[in-house]
PyMOL Python script that loads the backbone (N, CA, C, O; Angstrom):
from pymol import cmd

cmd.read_pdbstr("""\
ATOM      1  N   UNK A   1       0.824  -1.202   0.000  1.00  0.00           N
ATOM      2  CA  UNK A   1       0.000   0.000   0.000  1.00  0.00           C
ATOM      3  C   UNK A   1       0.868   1.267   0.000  1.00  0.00           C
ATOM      4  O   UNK A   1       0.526   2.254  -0.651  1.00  0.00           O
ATOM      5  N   UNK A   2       1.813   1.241   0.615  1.00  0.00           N
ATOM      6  CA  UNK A   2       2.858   2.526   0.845  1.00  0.00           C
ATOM      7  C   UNK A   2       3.118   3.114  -0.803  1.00  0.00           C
ATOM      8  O   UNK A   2       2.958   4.278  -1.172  1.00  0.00           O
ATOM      9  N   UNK A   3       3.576   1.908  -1.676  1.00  0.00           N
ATOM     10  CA  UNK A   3       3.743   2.202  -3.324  1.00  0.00           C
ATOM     11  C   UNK A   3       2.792   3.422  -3.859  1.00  0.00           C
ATOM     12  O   UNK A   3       3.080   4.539  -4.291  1.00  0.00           O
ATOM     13  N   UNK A   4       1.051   2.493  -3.575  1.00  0.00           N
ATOM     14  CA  UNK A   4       0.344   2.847  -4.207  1.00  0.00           C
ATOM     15  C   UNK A   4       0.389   4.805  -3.711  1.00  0.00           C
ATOM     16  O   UNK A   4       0.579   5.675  -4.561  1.00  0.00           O
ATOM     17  N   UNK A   5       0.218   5.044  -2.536  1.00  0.00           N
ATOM     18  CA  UNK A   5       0.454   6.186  -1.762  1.00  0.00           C
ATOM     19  C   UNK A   5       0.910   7.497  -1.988  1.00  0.00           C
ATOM     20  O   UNK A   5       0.554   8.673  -1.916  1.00  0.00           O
ATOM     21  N   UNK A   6       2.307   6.429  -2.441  1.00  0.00           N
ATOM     22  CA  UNK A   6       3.718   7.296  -3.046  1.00  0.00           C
ATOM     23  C   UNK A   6       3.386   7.453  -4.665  1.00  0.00           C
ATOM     24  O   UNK A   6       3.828   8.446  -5.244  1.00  0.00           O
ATOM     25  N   UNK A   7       2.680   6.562  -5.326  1.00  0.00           N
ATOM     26  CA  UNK A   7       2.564   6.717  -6.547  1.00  0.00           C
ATOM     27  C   UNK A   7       1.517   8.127  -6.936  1.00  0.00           C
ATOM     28  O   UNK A   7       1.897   9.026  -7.686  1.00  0.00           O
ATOM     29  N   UNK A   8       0.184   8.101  -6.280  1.00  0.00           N
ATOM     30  CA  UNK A   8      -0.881   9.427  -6.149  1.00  0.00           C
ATOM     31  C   UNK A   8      -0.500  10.526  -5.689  1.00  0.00           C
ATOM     32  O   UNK A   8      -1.040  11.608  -5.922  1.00  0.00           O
ATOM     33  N   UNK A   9       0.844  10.267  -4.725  1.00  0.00           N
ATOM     34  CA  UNK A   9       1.272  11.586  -4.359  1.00  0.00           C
ATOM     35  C   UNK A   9       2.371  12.238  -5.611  1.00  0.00           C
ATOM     36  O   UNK A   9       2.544  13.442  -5.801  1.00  0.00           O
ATOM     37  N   UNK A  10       2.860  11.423  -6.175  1.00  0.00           N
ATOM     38  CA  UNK A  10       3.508  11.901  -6.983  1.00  0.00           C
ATOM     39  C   UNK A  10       2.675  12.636  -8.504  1.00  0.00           C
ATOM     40  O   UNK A  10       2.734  13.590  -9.280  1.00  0.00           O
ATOM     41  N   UNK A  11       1.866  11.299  -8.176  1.00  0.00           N
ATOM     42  CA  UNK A  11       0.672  11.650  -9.294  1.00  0.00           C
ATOM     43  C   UNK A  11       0.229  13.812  -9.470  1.00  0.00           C
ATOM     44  O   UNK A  11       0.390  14.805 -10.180  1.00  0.00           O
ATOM     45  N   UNK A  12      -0.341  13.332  -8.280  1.00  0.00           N
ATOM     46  CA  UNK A  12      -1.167  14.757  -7.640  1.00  0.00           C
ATOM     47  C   UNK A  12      -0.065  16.216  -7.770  1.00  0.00           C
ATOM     48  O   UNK A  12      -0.459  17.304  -8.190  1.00  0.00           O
ATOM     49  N   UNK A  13       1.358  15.932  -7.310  1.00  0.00           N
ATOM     50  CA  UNK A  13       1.899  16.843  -7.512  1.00  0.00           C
ATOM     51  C   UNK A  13       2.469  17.204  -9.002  1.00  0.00           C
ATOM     52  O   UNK A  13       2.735  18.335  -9.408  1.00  0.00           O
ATOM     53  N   UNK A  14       2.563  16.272  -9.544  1.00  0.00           N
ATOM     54  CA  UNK A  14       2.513  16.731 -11.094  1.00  0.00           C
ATOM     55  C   UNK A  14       1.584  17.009 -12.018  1.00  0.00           C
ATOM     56  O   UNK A  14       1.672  17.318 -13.206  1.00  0.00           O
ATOM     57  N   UNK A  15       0.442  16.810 -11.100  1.00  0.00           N
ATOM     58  CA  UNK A  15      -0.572  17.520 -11.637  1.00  0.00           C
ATOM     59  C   UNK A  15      -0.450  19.011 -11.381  1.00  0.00           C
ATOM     60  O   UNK A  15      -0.703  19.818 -12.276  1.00  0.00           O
ATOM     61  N   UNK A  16      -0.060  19.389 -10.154  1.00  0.00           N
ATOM     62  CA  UNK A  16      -0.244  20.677  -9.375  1.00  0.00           C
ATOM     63  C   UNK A  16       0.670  21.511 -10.372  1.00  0.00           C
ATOM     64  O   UNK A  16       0.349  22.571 -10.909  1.00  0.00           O
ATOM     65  N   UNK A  17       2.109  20.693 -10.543  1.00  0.00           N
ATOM     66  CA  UNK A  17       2.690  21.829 -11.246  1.00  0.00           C
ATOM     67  C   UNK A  17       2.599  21.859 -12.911  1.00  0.00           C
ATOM     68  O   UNK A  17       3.162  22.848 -13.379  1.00  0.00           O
ATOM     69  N   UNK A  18       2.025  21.006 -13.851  1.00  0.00           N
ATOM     70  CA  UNK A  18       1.301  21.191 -14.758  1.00  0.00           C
ATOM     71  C   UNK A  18       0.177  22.598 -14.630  1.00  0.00           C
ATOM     72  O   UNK A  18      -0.054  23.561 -15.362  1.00  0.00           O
ATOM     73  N   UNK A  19      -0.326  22.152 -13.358  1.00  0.00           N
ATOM     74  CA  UNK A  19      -1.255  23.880 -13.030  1.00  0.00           C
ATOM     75  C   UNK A  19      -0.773  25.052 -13.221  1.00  0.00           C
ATOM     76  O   UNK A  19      -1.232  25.954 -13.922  1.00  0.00           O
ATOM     77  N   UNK A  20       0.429  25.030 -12.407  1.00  0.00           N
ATOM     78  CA  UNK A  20       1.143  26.135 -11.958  1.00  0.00           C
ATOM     79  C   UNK A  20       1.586  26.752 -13.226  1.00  0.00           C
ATOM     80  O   UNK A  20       1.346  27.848 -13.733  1.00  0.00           O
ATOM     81  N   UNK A  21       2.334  25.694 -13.614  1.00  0.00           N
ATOM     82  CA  UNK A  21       3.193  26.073 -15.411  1.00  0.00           C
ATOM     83  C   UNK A  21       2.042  26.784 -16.576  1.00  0.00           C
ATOM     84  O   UNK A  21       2.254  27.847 -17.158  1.00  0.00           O
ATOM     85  N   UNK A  22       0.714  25.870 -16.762  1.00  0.00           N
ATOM     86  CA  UNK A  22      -0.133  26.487 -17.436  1.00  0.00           C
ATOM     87  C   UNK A  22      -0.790  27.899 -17.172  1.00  0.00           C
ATOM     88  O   UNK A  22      -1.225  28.635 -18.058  1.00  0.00           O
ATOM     89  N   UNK A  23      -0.796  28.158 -15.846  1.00  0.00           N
ATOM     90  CA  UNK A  23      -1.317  29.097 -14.804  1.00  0.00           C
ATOM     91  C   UNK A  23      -0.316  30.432 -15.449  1.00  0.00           C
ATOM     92  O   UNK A  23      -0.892  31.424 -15.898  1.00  0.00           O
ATOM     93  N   UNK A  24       1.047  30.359 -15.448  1.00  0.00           N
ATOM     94  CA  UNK A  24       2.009  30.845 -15.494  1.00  0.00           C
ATOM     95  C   UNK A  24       2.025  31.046 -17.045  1.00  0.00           C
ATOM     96  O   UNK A  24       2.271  32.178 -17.461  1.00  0.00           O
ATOM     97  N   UNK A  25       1.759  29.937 -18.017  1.00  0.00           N
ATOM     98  CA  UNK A  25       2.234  30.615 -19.272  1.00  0.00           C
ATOM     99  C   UNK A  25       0.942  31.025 -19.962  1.00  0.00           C
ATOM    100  O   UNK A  25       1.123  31.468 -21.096  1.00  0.00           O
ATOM    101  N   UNK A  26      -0.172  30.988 -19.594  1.00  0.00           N
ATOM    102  CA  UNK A  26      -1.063  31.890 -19.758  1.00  0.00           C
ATOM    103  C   UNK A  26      -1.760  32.826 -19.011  1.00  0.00           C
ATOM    104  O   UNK A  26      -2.586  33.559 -19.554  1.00  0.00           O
TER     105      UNK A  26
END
""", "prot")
cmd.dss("prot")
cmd.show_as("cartoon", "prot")
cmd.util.cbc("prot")
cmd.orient("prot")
């Protein structure tokens, strides 16, 4: 379970900065 955890968190934060970046270049 720890994997799966580590995998959504990683998930989630590359979502966040996909945000940020799009946020930023428009």
């Amino acid at each position: 379970m720890f994997y799966i955890d580590l995998m959504f968190s990683l998930l989630f934060s590359l979502l966040l900065l996909i945000c940020v970046l799009v946020g930023v270049a428009f």
